[in-house]
N, C-alpha and C positions, 0 to 999 in steps of 0.2 A: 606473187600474190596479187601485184595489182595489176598484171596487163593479163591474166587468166580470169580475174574475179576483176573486172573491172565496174564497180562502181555494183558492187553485191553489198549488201548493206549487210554487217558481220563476217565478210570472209575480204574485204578490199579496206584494208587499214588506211589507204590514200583518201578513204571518206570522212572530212575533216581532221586527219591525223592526229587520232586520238583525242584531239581536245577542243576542234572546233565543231561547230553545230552548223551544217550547210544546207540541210532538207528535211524537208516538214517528217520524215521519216524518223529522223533520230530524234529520241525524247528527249525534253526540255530540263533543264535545270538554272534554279538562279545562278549560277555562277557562271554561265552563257552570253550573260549583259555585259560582263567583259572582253569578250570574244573581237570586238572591234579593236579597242587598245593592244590585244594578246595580239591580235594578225597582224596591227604594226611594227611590233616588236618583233615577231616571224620574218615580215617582210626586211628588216635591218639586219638581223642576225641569221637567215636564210640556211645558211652553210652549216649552223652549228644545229639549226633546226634540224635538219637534214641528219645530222648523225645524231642527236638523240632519238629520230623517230625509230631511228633502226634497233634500239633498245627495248623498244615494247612498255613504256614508264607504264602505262595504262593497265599492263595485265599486273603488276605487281601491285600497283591499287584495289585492284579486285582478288588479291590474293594467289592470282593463277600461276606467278612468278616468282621465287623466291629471292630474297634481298641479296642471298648471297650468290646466286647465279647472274643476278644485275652486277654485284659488284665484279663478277670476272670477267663479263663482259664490258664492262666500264674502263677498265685498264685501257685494253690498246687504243679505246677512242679518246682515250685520255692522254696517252703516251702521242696520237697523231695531231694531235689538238697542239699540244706543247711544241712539237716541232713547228708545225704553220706559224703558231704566235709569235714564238724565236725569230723565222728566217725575216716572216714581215715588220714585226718590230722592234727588232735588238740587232740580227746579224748585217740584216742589207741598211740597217740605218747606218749602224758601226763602221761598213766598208765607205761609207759615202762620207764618213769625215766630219769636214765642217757644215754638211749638207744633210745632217745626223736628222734634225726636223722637218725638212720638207719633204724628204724619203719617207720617214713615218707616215706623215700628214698622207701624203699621195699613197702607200699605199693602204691607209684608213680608206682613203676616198676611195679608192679604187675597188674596194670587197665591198663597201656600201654598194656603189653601184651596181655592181655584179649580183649583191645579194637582193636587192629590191627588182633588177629586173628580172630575174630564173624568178621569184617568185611572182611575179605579174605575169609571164609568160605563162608558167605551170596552174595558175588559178585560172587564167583565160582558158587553157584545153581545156579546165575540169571541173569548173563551176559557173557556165555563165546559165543563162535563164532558160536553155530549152534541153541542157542537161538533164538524163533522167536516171533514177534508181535502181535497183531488183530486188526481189528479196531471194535468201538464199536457195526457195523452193524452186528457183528457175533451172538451179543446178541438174535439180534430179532429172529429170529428159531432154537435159539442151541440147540438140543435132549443131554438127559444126556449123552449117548455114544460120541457124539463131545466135550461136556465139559470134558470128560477126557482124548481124546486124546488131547486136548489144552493143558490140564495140562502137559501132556508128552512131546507137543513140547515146551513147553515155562521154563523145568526146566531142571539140569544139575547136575548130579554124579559126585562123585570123587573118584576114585579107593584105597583101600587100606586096609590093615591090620583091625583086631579087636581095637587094642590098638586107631587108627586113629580115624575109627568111634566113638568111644568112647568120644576121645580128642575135638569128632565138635559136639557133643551133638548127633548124627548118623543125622543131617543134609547134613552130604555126602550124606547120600542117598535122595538127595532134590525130586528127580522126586516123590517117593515113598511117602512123603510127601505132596506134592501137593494134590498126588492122594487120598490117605487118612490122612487129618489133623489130625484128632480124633484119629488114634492110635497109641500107644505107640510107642515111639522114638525107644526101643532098637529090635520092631518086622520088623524092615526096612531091615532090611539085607538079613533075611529069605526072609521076600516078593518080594525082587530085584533080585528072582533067577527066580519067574515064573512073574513077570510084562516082565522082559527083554526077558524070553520064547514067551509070547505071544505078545509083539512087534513084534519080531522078523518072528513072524507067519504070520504077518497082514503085514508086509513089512516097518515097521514105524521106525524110527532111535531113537535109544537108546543113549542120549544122555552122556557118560560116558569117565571117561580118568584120567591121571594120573594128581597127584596135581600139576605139575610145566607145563604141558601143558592147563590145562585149567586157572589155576591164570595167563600166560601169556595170554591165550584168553581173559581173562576180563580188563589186563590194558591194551591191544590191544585197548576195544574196548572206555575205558577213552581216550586213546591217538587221536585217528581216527575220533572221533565225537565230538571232544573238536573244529574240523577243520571241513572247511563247506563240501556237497557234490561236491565236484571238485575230478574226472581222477587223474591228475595228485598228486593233495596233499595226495591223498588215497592210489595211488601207491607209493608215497615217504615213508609213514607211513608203508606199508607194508615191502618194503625192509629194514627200518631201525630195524625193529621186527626179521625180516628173520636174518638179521647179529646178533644184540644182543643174539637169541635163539642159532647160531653156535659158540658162543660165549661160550655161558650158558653151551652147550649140551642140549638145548632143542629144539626140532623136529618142523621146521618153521610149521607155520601157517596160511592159508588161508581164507580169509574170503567169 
């Protein structure tokens, strides 16, 4: 659904995941002004996000799901969930003895970690600022050559070293990705010399940049759409981004 319908507003559930608001596309709700605190809690528990979204909570809200087909599919994610919990915090503490707490502790810390950066990574491919939408009428006559320039506007690089790509699974290189799911993670780099050759030839923006410029684009865009489309609140959002980034030393931002 999402590397076919990539960033189709109604057919790409990876827009917002169900519960966040990331482009002036999706309609506003007060319960959106949350949506900053909600993505830090996402960003901490990443993993478990990750299996609820495959649930679909949202269509049973709307009715389209029934409770009892959520609950049978809740089982095994429930039954896999117990297992993880076990081995990380009861079986490998238990085998470590008298080292029962720092096992725990390390590996708390350790899914923290893991879990804040796949979510930093996965926001930077797919929300930073020059990210764009579709709606689902582009379906109806896409030629395979529009479906991969979609894929090109709708994803986002991250500039950096061997060791880096490495570090994000070479999901820095997301555009590359898109464009071909099927092959191998570590052929992305090579490919990202002549994808971004022939963008560049066709006149198409490549969309790519350093990690502390696009991670600021994407909590830009948690902050901005957390708040309705109003001038005035969207200007306020931007100057308060513009300060914090001269702040940072990071290079303001425009949306």
């Amino acid at each position: 659904m999402h590397h076919t319908f990539t960033t189709v507003v109604g057919r790409d559930r990876d827009v917002g995941y169900g519960f966040l608001r990331l482009f002036p596309e999706q309609p506003w709700h007060p319960a959106y002004l949350l949506q900053p605190a909600a993505s830090l809690l996402l960003a901490l528990g990443f993993q478990w996000g990750v299996a609820l979204h495959d649930l679909e909570l949202e269509r049973v809200l709307r009715g389209e799901k029934s409770v009892e087909q959520l609950r049978r599919e809740l089982k095994p994610v429930l039954r896999k969930a117990r297992r993880q919990l076990l081995k990380d915090y009861a079986i490998f503490p238990l085998l470590a003895g008298p080292f029962f707490v720092p096992v725990m502790a390390g590996n708390l810390g350790a899914n923290l970690i893991r879990n804040v950066w796949a979510f930093i990574i996965i926001f930077c491919g797919h929300f930073t600022e020059r990210v764009e939408t579709f709606p689902e009428s582009v379906l109806e006559s896409e030629t395979r050559g529009e479906w991969y320039l979609r894929q090109l506007k709708a994803s986002s690089n991250l500039d950096g070293g061997r060791l880096f790509h490495i570090l994000s699974g070479n999901l820095s290189h997301q555009i590359e990705h898109h464009l071909f799911p099927d092959v191998p993670a570590n052929r992305y780099a090579e490919m990202a010399v002549e994808v971004k050759r022939i963008a560049a030839e066709y006149g198409q923006h490549y969309n790519t940049g350093s990690f502390a410029r696009q991670f600021a684009a994407a909590m830009k865009r948690i902050v901005r759409y957390a708040l309705p489309n109003v001038a005035p609140v969207r200007r306020a959002v931007d100057i308060l981004v513009e300060h914090v980034g001269r702040l940072h030393g990071v290079e303001a931002l425009r949306a």
